[in-house]
C-alpha positions as a Markdown table, in Angstrom:
| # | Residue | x | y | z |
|---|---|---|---|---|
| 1 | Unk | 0.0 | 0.0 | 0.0 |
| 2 | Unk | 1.1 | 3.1 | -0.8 |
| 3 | Unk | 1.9 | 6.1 | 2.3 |
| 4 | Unk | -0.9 | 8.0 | 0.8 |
| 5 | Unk | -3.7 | 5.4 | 1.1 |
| 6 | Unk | -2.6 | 4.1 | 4.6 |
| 7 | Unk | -2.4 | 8.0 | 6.2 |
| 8 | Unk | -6.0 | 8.3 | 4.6 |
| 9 | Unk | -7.2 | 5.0 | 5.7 |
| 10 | Unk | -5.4 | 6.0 | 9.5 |
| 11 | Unk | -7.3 | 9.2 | 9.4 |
| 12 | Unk | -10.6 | 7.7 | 8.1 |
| 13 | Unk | -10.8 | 5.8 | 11.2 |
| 14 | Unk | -9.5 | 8.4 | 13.8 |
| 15 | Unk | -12.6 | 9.9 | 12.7 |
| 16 | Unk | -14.7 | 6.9 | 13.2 |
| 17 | Unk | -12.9 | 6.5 | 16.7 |
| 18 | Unk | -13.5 | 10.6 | 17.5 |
| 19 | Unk | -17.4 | 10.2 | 16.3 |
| 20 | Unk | -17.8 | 7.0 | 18.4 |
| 21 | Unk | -16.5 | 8.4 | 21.6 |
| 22 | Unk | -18.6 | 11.3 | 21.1 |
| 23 | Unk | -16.9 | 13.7 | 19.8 |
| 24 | Unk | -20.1 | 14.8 | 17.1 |
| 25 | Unk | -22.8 | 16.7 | 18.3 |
| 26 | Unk | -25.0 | 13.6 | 20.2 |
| 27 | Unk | -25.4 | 15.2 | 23.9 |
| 28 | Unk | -26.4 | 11.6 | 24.8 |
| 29 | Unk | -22.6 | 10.0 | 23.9 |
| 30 | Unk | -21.1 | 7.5 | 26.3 |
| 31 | Unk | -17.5 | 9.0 | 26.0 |
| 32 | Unk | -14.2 | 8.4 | 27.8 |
| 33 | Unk | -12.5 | 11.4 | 26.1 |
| 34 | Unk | -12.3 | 15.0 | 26.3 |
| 35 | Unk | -14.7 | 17.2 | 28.8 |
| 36 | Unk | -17.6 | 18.4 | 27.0 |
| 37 | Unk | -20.5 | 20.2 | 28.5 |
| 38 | Unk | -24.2 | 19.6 | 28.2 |
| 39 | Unk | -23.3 | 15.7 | 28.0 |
| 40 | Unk | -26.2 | 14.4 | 30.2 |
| 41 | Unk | -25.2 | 10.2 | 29.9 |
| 42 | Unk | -21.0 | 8.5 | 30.3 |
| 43 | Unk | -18.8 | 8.0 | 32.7 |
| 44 | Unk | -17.9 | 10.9 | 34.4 |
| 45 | Unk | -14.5 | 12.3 | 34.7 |
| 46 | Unk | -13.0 | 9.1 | 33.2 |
| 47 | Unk | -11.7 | 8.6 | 37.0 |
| 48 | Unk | -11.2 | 5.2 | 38.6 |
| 49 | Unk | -11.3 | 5.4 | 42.2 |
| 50 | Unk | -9.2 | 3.3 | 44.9 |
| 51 | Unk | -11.3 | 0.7 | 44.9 |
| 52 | Unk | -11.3 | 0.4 | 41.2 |
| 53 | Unk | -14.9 | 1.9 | 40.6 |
| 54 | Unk | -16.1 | 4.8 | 37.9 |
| 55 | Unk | -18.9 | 6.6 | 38.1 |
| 56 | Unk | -21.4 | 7.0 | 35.6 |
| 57 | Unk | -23.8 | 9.5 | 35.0 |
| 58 | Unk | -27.3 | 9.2 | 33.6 |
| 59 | Unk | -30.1 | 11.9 | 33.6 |
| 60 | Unk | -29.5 | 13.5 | 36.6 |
| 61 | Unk | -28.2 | 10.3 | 38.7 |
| 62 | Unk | -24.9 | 9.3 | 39.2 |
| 63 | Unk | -23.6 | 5.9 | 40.2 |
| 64 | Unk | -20.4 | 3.5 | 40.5 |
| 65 | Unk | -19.8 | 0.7 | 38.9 |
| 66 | Unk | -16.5 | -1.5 | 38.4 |
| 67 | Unk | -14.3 | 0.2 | 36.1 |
| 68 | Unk | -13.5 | -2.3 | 33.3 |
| 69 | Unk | -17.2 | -2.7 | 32.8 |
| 70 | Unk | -18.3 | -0.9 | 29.0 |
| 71 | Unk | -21.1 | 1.7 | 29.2 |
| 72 | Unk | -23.5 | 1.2 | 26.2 |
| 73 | Unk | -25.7 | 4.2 | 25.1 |
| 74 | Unk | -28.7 | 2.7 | 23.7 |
| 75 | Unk | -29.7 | 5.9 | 22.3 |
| 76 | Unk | -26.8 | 6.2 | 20.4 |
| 77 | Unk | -27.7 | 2.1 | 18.6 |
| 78 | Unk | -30.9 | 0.8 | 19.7 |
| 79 | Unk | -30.2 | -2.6 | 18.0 |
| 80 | Unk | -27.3 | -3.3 | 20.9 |
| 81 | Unk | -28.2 | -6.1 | 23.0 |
| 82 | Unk | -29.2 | -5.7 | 26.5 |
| 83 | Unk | -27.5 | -8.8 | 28.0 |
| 84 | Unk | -27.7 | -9.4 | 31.5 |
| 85 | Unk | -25.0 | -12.4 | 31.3 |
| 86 | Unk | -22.3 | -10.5 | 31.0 |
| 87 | Unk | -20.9 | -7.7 | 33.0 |
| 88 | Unk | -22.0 | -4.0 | 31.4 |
| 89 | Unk | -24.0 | -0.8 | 31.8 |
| 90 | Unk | -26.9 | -0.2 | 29.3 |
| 91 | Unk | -28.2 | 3.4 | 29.5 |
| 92 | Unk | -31.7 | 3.9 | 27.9 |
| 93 | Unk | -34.4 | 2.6 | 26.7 |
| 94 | Unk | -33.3 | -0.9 | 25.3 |
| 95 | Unk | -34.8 | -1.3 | 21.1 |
| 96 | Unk | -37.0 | -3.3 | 20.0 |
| 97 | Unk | -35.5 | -4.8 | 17.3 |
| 98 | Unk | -31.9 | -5.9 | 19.6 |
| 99 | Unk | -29.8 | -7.9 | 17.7 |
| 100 | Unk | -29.0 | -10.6 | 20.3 |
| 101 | Unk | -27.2 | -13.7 | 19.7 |
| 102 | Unk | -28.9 | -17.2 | 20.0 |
| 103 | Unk | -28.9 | -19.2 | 23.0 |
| 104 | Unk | -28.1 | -16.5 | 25.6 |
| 105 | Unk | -28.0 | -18.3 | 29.2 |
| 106 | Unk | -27.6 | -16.9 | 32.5 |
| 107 | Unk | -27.0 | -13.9 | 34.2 |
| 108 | Unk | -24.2 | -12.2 | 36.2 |
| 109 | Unk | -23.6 | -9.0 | 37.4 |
| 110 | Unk | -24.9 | -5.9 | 34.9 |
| 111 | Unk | -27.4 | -3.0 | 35.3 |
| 112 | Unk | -29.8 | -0.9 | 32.8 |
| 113 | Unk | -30.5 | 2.6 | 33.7 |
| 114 | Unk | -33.5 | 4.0 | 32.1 |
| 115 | Unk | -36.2 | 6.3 | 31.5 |
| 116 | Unk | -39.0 | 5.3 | 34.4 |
| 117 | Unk | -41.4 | 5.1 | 32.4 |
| 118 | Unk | -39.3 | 2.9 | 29.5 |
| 119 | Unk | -38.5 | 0.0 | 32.5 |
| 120 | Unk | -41.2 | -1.8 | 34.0 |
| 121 | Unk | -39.8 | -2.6 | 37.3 |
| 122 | Unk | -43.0 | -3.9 | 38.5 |
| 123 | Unk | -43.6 | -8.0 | 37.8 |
| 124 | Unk | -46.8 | -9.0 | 37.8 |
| 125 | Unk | -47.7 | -12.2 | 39.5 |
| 126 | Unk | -44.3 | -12.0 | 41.2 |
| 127 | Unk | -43.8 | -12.2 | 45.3 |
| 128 | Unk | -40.8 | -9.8 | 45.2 |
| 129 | Unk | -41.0 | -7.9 | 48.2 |
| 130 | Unk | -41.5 | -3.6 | 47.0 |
| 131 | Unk | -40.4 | -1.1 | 49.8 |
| 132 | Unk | -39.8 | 2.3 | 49.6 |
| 133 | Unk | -36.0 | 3.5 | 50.2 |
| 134 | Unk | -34.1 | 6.4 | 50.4 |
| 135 | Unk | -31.0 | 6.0 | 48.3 |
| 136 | Unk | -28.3 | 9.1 | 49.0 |
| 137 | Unk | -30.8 | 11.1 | 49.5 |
| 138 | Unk | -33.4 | 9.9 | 46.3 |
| 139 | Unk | -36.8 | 8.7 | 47.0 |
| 140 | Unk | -37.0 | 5.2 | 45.8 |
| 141 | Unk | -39.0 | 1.8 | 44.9 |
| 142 | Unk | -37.1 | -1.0 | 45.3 |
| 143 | Unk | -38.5 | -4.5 | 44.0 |
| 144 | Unk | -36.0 | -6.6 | 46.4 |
| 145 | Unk | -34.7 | -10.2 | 43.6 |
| 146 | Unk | -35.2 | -13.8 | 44.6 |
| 147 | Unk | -33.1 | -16.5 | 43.6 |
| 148 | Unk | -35.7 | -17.0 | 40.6 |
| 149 | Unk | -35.2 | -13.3 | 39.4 |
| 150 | Unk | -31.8 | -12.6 | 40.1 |
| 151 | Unk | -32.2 | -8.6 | 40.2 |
| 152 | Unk | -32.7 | -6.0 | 42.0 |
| 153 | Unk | -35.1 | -3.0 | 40.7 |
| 154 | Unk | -35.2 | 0.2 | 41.3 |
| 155 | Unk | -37.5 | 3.7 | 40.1 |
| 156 | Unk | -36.2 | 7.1 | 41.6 |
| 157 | Unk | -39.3 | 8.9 | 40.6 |
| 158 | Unk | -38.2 | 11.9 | 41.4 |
| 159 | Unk | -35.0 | 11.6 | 38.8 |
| 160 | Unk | -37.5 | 10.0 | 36.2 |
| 161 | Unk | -35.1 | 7.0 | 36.0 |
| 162 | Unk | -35.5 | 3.2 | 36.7 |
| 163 | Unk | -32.3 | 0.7 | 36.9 |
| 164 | Unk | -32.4 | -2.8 | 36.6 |
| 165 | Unk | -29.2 | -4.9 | 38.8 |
| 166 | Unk | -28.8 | -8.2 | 38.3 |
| 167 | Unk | -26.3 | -10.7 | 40.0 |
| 168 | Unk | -25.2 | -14.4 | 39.8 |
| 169 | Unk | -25.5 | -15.6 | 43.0 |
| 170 | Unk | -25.5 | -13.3 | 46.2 |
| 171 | Unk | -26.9 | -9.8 | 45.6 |
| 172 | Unk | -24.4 | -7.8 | 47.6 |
| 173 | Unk | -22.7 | -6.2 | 44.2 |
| 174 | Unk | -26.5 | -5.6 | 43.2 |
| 175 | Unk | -27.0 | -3.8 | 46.7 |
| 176 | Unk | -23.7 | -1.8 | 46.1 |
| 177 | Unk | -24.4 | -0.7 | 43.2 |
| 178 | Unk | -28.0 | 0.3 | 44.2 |
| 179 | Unk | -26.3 | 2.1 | 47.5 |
| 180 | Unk | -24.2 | 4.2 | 45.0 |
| 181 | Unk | -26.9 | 6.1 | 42.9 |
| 182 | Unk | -27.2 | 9.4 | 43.6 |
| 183 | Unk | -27.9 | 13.2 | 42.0 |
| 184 | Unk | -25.3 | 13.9 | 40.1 |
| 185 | Unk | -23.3 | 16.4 | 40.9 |
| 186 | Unk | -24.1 | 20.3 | 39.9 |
| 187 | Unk | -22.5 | 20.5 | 37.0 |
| 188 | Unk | -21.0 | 17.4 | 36.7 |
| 189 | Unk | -20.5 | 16.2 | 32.8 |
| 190 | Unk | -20.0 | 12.7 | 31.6 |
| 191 | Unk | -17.0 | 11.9 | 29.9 |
């Protein structure tokens, strides 16, 4: 290949890369880059903390969740597969036409954040036990898992946003997760 060709080709796709991360004009970008302002959902500040946790930021709620786990902006490609048996973050409303593989099995630790009126967190039929909680400070309804459900839900009606947590086994990372959301901080932008 000639130089020419191979420094457009590298280009072409720094541009892919820059648009991906967010870089276009989307305020609803998951990003890890540069600080841009008005971004409302991403991991904010790109920071990991000591115990090796980022915080993301959604709407108006903020939340921590273990650093090497990717952040998927369902806005941004509705077809993306919300799969709850591997370790992510979904943020919106998942699409209806996903484009999940075959034979999906299990679950593990993940969480969707959402527009509360895009989740039901309510099951019906189901003997999940529903209590009201304040979490940092936000009013919420927490639908408590069973070993059948494997998740924890959550709406903070208040924010306007619903999360679903689920585990494998135990739901203490579930509950830690839940025990992180918060508002975000004034002024705080995702990265």
């Amino acid at each position: 290949m000639s130089r020419r060709i191979i420094r457009v080709a590298v280009s072409a796709a720094a541009l892919l890369v820059a648009y991906g991360c967010g870089s276009g004009a989307s305020d609803t970008s998951v990003r890890s880059g540069a600080h841009r302002a008005g971004t409302s959902i991403g991991v904010a500040d790109g920071a990991v903390d000591a115990s090796g946790l980022r915080t993301v930021v959604y709407q108006g709620v903020e939340f921590d969740v273990p650093a090497d786990w990717p952040v998927y902006d369902l806005s941004a490609d509705p077809s993306t597969c919300v799969r709850f048996d591997v370790h992510a973050v979904y943020l919106g409303q998942p699409g209806i036409d996903m484009q999940c593989p075959a034979g999906l099995v299990g679950r593990t630790e993940a969480i969707l954040v959402g527009p509360a009126a895009g989740i039901n967190v309510h099951r019906p039929g189901s003997t999940d036990r529903v209590s009201s909680a304040s979490v940092n400070g936000l009013s919420a309804e927490v639908v408590s898992g069973t070993d059948v459900t494997y998740q924890i839900d959550a709406t903070f009606a208040s924010a306007g946003v619903a999360a679903t947590i689920t585990y494998q086994e135990g739901d203490a990372p579930a509950q830690q997760i839940l025990a992180s959301f918060r508002a975000a901080t004034p002024g705080a932008v995702a990265r």
